[in-house]
N, C-alpha and C positions, 0 to 999 in steps of 0.2 A: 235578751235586753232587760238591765234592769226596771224595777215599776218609780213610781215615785219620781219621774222626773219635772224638773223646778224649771218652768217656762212663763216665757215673759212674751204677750201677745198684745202688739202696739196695734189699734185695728179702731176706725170711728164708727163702722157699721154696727149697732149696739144687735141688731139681732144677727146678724150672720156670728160678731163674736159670743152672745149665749148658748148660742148653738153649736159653735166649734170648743167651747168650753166645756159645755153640757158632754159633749163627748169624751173629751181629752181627760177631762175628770173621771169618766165612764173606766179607759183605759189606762186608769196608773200617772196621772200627770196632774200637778200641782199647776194652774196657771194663774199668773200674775198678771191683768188686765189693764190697759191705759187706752184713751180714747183719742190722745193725741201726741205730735211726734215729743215735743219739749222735756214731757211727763217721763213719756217714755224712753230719751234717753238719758233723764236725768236714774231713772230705776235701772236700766241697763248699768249704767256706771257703780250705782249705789251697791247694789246686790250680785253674787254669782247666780248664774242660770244656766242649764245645760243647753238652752236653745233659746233665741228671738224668732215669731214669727211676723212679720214687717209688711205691714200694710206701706203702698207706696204713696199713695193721696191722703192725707192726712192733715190736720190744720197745725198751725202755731210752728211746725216743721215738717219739713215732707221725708219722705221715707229715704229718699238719694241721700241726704244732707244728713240724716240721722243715721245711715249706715256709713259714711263717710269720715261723721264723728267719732262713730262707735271702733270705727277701725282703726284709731290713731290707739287708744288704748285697749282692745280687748281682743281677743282672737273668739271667742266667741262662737258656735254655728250660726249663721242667719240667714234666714228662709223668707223671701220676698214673695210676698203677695198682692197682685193688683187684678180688676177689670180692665187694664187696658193692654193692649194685643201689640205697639207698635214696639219692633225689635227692638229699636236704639237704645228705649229705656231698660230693655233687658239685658242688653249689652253694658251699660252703663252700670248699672247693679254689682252686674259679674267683674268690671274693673275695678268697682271700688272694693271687692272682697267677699259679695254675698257668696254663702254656699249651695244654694239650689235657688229656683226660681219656680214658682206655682201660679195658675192664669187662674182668676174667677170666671165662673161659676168651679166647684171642686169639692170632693167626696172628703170628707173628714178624713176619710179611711186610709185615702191615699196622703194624705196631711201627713198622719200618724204615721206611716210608714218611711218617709219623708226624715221625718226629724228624726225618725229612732237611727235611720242611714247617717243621717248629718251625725249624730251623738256618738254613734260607733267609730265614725270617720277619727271624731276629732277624741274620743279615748285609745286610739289605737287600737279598735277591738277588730281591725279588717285582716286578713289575711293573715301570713305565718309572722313568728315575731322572731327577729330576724334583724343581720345587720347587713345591704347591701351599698356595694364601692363599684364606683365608676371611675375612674381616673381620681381626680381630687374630691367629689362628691362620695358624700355619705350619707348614706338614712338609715335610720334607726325607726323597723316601724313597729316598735316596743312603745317607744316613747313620742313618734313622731318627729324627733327630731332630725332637721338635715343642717349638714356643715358643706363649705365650699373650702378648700385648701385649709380646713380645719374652723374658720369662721363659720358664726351661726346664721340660718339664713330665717328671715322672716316670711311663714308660708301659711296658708289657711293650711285647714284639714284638707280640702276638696285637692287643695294645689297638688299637695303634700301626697295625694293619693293619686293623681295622672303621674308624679314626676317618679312615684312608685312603679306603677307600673310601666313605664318606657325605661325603670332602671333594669327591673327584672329581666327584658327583653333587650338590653342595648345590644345595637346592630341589625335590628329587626322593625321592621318596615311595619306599624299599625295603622288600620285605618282610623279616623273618626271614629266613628261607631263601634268600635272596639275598644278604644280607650274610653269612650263613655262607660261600658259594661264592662269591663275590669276595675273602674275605678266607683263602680256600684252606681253608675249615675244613670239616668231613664233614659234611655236610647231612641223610646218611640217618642219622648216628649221632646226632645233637645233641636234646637234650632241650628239654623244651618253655620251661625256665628261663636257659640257657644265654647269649642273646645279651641279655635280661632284665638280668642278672647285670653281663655286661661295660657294659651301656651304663649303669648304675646307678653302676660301679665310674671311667666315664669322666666322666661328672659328676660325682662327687667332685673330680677331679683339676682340673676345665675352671672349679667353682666355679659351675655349673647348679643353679639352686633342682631339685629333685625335683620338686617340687610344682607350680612353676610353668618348666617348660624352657623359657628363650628358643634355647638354642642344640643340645641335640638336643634333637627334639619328636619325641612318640610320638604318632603318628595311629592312632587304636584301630579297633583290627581289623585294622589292615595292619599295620604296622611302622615304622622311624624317620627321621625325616630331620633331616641338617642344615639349620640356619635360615638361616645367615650368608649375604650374599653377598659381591660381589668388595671386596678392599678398596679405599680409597678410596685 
């Protein structure tokens, strides 16, 4: 992973952020500090950065509403951070676009590891580089990019790396838990809604009835698979 990475850390707890800064500096990270959301997404728009990490209670703008923004124009990695435990909000995060989510109290260490995952995600630096086809789907996970009948689709890193790995696999039955840990994501930390959320959020994008999925199918009780096979 390279050093030097340009981070933007929207966060109003002034000591918990000298202290995640103090470190992140420690380990090769430049960070950009804001104590509130307004600030902070006016810097996110202003500047590139390899990561946002996103305090969710925040004044002058909350963290939902500032990643909500930030999503209309940026693809961005962004890393939500709060104290508070109740799912919906972390449900809500992962629809609007965040790429991981982190509970307080939490180990810099595993922060750091966190975003360096996020940064990799969203440079293409995960797995083989490679062009893989599903019927009319393409990814390119060189570049990250995927097309639908040749149209481009709009996908985080995170999306981009589950629709990865059920392409690799089309026809094969994954669990949860398994697409977490191919798609590099914490397995012991993810919540029971979480991979729910993204594959809910990738049929939007792919144009998958909900109701009736030709193209990711939820086999209940296990988990999901792509349908497509090779294309013609």
């Amino acid at each position: 992973m390279p050093v030097n990475l340009a981070l933007l850390l929207v966060e109003d707890d002034e000591r918990l952020a000298r202290f995640t800064i103090e470190y992140l500096n420690k380990h090769g990270a430049s960070v950009t500090h804001f104590t509130d959301g307004k600030r902070g997404l006016q810097e996110a728009l202003l500047r590139r950065h390899d990561a946002v990490i996103l305090d969710l209670m925040l004044p002058m703008m909350d963290g939902i509403s500032l990643c909500r923004e930030l999503r209309k124009h940026s693809d961005v990695p962004v890393l939500m951070v709060t104290a508070r435990t109740e799912e919906s909000e972390r449900v809500q995060g992962l629809e609007l676009g965040a790429d991981d989510y982190i509970s307080k109290p939490f180990s810099p260490r595993e922060l750091l590891a966190r975003i360096r995952a996020a940064v990799r995600r969203a440079r293409g630096l995960v797995g083989p580089q490679s062009v893989l086809r599903a019927g009319p789907l393409e990814l390119s996970t060189q570049s990250l990019a995927a097309t639908l009948h040749g149209k481009a689709l709009d996908l985080t890193a995170y999306e981009f790396e589950i629709l990865r790995v059920l392409a690799e696999r089309k026809g094969q039955v994954l669990e949860r838990e398994r697409i977490l840990e191919l798609a590099k994501g914490n397995a012991e930390d993810a919540f029971d809604r979480s991979i729910d959320v993204r594959i809910s959020r990738l049929r939007q994008k792919l144009g998958d009835d909900p109701r009736h999925p030709v193209i990711l199918r939820t086999i209940r009780g296990i988990g999901y698979m792509l349908a497509w096979g090779e294309a013609p």
